[in-house]
N, C-alpha and C positions, 0 to 999 in steps of 0.2 A: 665186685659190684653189689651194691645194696639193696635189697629188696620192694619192691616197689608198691607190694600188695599184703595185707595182711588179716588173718581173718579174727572176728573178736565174737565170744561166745554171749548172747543176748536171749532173752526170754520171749515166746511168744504163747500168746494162747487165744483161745476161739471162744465164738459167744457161746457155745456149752460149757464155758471154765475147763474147755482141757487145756494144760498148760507144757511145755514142750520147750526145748534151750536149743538153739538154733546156732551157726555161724553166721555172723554177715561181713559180706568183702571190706574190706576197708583201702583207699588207694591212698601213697603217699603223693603229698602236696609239694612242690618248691616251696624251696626256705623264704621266709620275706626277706631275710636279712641275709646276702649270701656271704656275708662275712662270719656269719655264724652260721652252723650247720645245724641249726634247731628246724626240724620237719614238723608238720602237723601233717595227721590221718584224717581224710573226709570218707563216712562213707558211702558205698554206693547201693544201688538200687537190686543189692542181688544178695542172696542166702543160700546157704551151702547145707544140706542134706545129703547124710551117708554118699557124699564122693558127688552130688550132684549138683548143679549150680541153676539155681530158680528166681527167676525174677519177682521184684515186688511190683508191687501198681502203686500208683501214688499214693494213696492212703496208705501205703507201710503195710499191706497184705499180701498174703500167697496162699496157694491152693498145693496140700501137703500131696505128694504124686503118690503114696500108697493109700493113704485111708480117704484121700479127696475132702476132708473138713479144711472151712476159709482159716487163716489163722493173722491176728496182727502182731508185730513185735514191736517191745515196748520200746519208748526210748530215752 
């Protein structure tokens, strides 16, 4: 079975310029062409911190859960 989720390492940082490498989930898509098995990755609305999984808000924010500074990732 093939993997369905993947995580891909992205930068964020906060309006103080601190700057930080995050994971964000990535899911895989159906093929358009299912004669061909070419997938494309969309990702989702979620970032992965030491083992934990934190949601973004729409504007591509989150709130880091030990030091509590906003942070955005880039894209």
């Amino acid at each position: 079975m093939s993997k369905q989720y993947m995580l891909k390492e992205v930068d964020a940082s906060s309006e103080a310029g601190d700057k930080i490498i995050v994971e964000q989930i990535y899911e895989k898509l159906p093929p358009i062409d299912v004669n061909i098995n070419d997938f494309s990755w969309s990702p989702l609305f979620k970032v992965v911190i030491t083992d934990k999984v934190i949601p973004l808000n729409d504007d591509l924010t989150f709130t880091h859960p030990r030091t509590g500074k906003v942070f955005r990732i880039g894209s």
